[in-house]
Structures are given as structure tokens and as C-alpha cells.
C-alpha positions, 0 to 999 in steps of 0.5 A, a space after each residue: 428183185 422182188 421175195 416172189 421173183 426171188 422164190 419164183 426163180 428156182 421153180 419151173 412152170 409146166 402146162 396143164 389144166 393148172 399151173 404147176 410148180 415143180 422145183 428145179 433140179 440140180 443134180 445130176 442123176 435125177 428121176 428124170 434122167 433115170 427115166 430116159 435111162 430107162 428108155 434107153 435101155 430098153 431100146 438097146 435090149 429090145 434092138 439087140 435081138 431085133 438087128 442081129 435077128 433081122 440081119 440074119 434072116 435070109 441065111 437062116 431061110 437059105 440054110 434050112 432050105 439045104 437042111 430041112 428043106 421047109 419050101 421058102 423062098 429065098 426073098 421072104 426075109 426082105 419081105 419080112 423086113 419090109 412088112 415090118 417096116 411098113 406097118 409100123 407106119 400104120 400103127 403109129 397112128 395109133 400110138 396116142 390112143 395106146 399112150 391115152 390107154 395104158 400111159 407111159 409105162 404101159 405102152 413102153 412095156 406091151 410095145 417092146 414085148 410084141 417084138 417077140 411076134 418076130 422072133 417067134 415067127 423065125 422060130 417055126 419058120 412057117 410063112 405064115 408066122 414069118 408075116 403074121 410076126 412081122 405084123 406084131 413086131 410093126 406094130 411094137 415098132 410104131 408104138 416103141 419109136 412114138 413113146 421112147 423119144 417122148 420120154 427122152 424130151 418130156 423128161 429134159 430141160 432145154 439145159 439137159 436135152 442136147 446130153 440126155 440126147 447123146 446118152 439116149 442115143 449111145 446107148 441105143 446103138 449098143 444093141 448093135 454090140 449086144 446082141 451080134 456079140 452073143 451070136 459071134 460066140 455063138 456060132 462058131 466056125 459053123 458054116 450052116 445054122 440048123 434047126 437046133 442053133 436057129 431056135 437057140 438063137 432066136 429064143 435068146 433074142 427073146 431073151 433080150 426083148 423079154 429083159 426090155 419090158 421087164 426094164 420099162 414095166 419095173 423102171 420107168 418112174 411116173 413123175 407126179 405134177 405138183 398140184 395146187 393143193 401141194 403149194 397153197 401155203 406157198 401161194 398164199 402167203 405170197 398173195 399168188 392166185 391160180 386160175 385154171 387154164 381154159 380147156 381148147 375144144 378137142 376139134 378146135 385142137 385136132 384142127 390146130 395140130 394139122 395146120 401147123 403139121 401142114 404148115 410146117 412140112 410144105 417149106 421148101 427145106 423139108 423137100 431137100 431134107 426128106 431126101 436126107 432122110 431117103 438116104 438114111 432109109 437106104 443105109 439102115 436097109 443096107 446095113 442091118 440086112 441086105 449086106 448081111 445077106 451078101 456075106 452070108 452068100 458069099 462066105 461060108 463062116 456064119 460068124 462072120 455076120 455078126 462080128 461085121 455088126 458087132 465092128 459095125 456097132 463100135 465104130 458107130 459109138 465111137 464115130 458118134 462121139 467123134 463126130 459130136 465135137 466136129 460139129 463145134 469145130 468144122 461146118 456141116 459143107 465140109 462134114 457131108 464131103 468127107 462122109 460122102 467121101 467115105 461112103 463112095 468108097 465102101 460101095 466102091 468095095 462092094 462093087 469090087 468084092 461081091 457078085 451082082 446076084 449076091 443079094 438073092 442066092 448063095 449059088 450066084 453066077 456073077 465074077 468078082 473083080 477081086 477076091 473075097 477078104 473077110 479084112 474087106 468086109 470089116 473095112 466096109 463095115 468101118 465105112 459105113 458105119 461112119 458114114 451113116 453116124 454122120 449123116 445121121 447127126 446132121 439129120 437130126 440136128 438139122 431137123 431141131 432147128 428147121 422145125 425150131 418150135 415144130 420138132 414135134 413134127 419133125 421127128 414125126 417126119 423122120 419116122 414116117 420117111 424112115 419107116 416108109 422108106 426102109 421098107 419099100 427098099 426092103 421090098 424092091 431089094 428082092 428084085 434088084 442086084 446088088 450094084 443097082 442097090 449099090 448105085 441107087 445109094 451113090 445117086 441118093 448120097 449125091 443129091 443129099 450131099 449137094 443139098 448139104 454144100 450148096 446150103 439148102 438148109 439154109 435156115 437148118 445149117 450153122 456154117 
């Protein structure tokens, strides 16, 4: 091997208007995994008072219309929700032209701050504020769930992804912990939130989110490329000439992107695993509200919201972990029957313990085929958050190796499905009981589940 094959061996090459030389690192806490600290953390503050504050919603409407009696109606929290969802869609678009604007740090900061537009609104509890919140905070949601992945990859090496990756996303699901153990604590053995309790709630969910842009205004570390200036001794003593790259025409770009996003979502495995992604929408809709409000419709102790999230939280670390080293070892057929297994099971519970009418009042007429248990609440709690770290690990493993070169669009995708799906179920979960939410997870899970065993993904799955 040559001297410049030899010195060349420890640096990496990064596109840009020049070639760059940037020396490999070797050790472990590095800038780079600093930075995806960083992100990650700022999700887990900004999501520990989004969840739990969510989650808690329509109990809060329910019960300031016993107390206060402020005239809302009992389905504007899914509204809310699903208004949040949705837009953040929309404003996704314009995260590049915010990442142009204010850079990295930038939008890490201004988006996790406008979560605050949702808290706030539930603060005052006006509809106005409630819509006019959820807007804000979709607009945060679209931005934040561009940016922080972008940190997550532009700061690992294909050495360091798969590990910066299951940090990133365990410390993520912390804020299922968090936030609902602050509100466990909180809230006590009341059985009614009061003005006093929702706004001390709420303003310390702005705590958090507040905590969140501190982290990514005063943490995240710009990485300065190494420019040609920095290495020209280097270069020249090894006769090394840089030419600048040719600049592609901003259309001739613009074009080049949609044809490979055309080209890539029109395969015929994508089909099969958006319905994957459908059926995570559902769970994430499911969990982070609609099963709250069925609790606090039917159980009287509010604490018992937040410590079902807080169960919930745990077990979805814990199974993360599990799961992870599954995958090594069995095939992905075998994974998906055994969460599938899991999940008829939980929804077979809640067909048993909770009245039809559960999501939509407090005052419901339907039976029950058995008696209400709190110990069945956090069984169902155990169930589906195993279920849907599972599914979810499948997901995005899948979509790394569906997309191969492409994962940008992939996680394009799941964001785009995701969000449009979990809020129009937001939406429809007004008007729908509880078993027709229940069966219409059952049905999804199904034909996921089938995509999955009769190896659909072909190219997706290792088996």
C-alpha cells in the first residue's frame, strides 16, 4: 500500500462543494454522539409533557365541565389531537426551508418550544386556544420529527448507526416515564382535576418542553467541515489536487429528487408496508389517548392515567431492548405471530372490561362482560406496549432495507403515514365506540401480520 493509501485510510470523505477530510474517530463519546445525545434528549423532554398532557385531555374537558362548566364538548380533545396530527404534515414541507433559515440548532430549539401552543391552550381551556394550540404544536411536531432523525444520521457512521439508533430511540420512550411519573405523584387519590390541579399540571408540561430547547439551544455542537485551507500542507506534500465539485442546478435537483421518491414508493412492497405503518398509526392513537379516555371514563382514581403510561413506558424500553436481540435469533414470521398473539389478546380484554360507549362519556349505558380491575388495565398496558415495540422494530428495520440507498424517503413515508394516520383516527375515534376501534386494530394487525408470514417484504425481511 502506498504512503497516501496508508495516510488516507484513517480519514473519511464527505460530500460537498469540496472534498473534505475529516479524521475518524475512535472513541466512544465522541461530538457526533454528543449530538445525537442531544436530540435525543430533547425529544424525551419535549414528549414527557406532550404524551402525558395529551393522554389526559379529554378527562380534563369532562371534568371542568362538572366544575367549572366551561361548555366544551366531550370530543374536542380527539379533535385536538387530531388537528395536531394532521398539521404537522402540512408544515413538514416546510421544514427544509426552516433548516435553510435557522440551521440545526435553530429549528431544534423554535420547534420544540412551540409545543408549548398545546399545553398553553389547555391551560385556558377556550376552543379557540385548544385549535389554535394544536396548530402551533403541529407545526413544532412537523419540524422537530424532520430535524432530529437528521441529526440522528448526519452524525453516525454506518459503524455507529445501528447503536446511536437504539440510544436515540431508548431514550426517546423515556418520556413515556417522565412525565406520567410527575402526574402519578401528582395527582394522588383525587378523582376530579380542578382548575388548580389542571393548570399546575399543564404549566409543568411546559416545564419540560421549555427544558427541551434549552438542551438543543445550549447542546447541539455545530461540527465545522474541515476545508481544504485546513489540509493543504497535508495535500501538498503528497501531490493531492482538490477540484470543486460541479454544482447541480437547483430544478435539475428538485427534479432528480421526485423521481427517485416516485420511484421508489410506487414498488409493490411499499403497499404492503404502509398497512404496517397503518397499524401503528392505530396503536399510537390507541395508547397515547383513546384507552386513557376509556379509563378515566370508567374509573374514578385519575392516578390510574398516568401510572398506566408509566407501566406502559417501562415495558416499551424493556421490550425494545428484548426484542432487539430477537431479531438475531428468530425470523421476523415468527416475531409478527407472537405480537399478534399479544395484541388479540389486549383487545380481547378491553372487549371484556370496558362498555362500548367508553370513548365518548363518563355516563356510558353499555355492560361490561367482566368487572373493571385496575390489575387488568396494567395487563393491557403490558400487552400493548410489547406489541407495538415490536411491530415498530419491524417497521423500521424494514424500511432501511426496502429503501436500501432511499431510507431517506423511507422515514419520509413513515412520518407522512404515521401522522395522517393517527390523526384521522383521532377524528373518526369521536364518532366510533370503542369495539369498532377495537376490531378495526384487530382487522389492520391481521393483514399486517399476513404481509409479514406470507413474506411480502421480500426483499425487507431477512428470514
Amino acid at each position: 500500500m502506498s504512503e497516501v493509501e496508508d495516510q488516507s485510510s484513517i480519514y473519511s470523505t464527505v460530500e460537498s462543494d469540496y472534498l473534505v477530510l475529516r479524521p475518524r474517530e475512535t472513541r466512544v463519546f465522541t461530538k457526533p454522539f454528543f449530538n445525537v445525545l442531544v436530540s435525543a434528549t430533547v425529544m424525551c423532554l419535549v414528549y414527557s409533557a406532550f404524551f402525558p398532557g395529551g393522554g389526559l385531555l379529554d378527562v380534563v374537558i369532562a371534568d371542568s365541565n362538572k366544575t367549572t362548566n366551561p361548555g366544551l364538548d366531550s370530543q374536542v380533545g380527539y379533535i385536538c389531537q387530531g388537528l395536531t396530527y394532521i398539521s404537522s404534515i402540512l408544515f413538514a414541507f416546510l421544514a427544509p426551508v426552516i433548516l435553510e433559515a435557522l440551521g440545526v440548532r435553530g429549528t431544534l430549539f423554535v420547534s420544540s418550544l412551540l409545543y408549548t401552543g398545546f399545553l398553553a391552550g389547555i391551560v385556558f381551556l377556550k376552543p379557540w386556544t385548544l385549535y389554535l394550540g394544536s396548530v402551533i404544536a403541529g407545526a413544532g411536531m412537523g419540524w422537530l420529527w424532520v430535524v432530529a432523525p437528521k441529526v440522528l444520521t448526519d452524525n453516525s457512521t454506518e459503524e455507529t448507526l445501528q447503536r446511536n439508533n437504539s440510544v436515540w430511540w431508548c431514550i426517546y420512550i423515556l418520556s413515556m416515564v417522565l412525565g406520567n411519573m410527575a402526574n402519578y405523584f401528582y395527582l394522588g387519590n383525587l378523582t376530579t382535576i380542578d382548575t388548580k390541579t389542571r393548570v399546575i399540571i399543564y404549566i409543568s408540561c411546559c416545564g419540560f418542553v421549555i427544558a427541551g430547547s434549552v438542551v438543543a439551544l445550549f447542546g447541539y455542537q455545530n461540527i465545522p467541515d474541515t476545508r481544504p485551507d485546513k489540509v493543504d500542507d497535508f495535500l501538498a506534500s503528497r501531490s493531492i489536487q482538490i477540484t470543486p465539485a460541479v454544482c447541480e442546478d437547483p430544478v435539475a435537483k428538485v427534479k432528480r429528487i421526485l423521481n427517485k421518491y416516485k420511484k421508489a414508493l410506487l414498488r409493490k412492497e411499499v403497499g404492503y408496508l404502509q398497512t404496517l405503518l397503518l397499524f401503528n398509526a392505530l396503536s399510537l392513537s390507541f395508547y397515547s389517548m383513546i384507552y386513557q379516555t376509556c379509563i378515566g371514563n370508567v374509573f374514578s382514581e385519575r392516578r390510574l392515567i398516568p401510572l398506566m403510561q408509566l407501566v406502559f413506558g417501562i415495558t416499551e424500553v424493556v421490550a425494545c431492548i428484548i426484542f432487539e436481540r430477537l431479531t438475531t435469533k428468530i425470523s421476523n414470521k415468527i416475531m409478527a405471530i407472537i405480537l399478534y398473539c399479544l395484541m388479540l389478546i389486549c383487545m380481547f380484554l378491553v372487549f371484556l372490561m370496558f362498555p362500548s360507549d367508553s370513548t365518548m362519556t363518563s355516563d356510558h349505558t353499555g355492560s361490561t362482560y367482566i368487572e373493571p380491575r385496575k390489575e387488568i388495565v396494567i395487563l393491557i398496558a403490558v400487552l400493548l406496549a410489547m406489541s407495538d415495540a415490536g411491530f415498530n422494530i419491524i417497521s423500521n428495520s424494514s424500511i432501511g432495507v426496502t429503501f436500501e440507498g432511499d431510507s431517506d424517503v423511507g422515514f419520509m413515508m413513515l412520518n407522512a403515514v404515521m401522522s395522517l394516520g393517527t390523526g384521522t383516527i383521532f377524528f373518526i375515534s369521536s364518532q366510533l365506540s370503542l369495539f369498532w376501534i377495537a376490531g378495526l386494530e384487530v382487522v389492520l394487525g391481521t393483514i399486517a401480520t399476513m404481509c409479514i408470514v406470507l413474506n411480502s417484504f421480500r426483499t425487507s425481511f431477512q428470514d
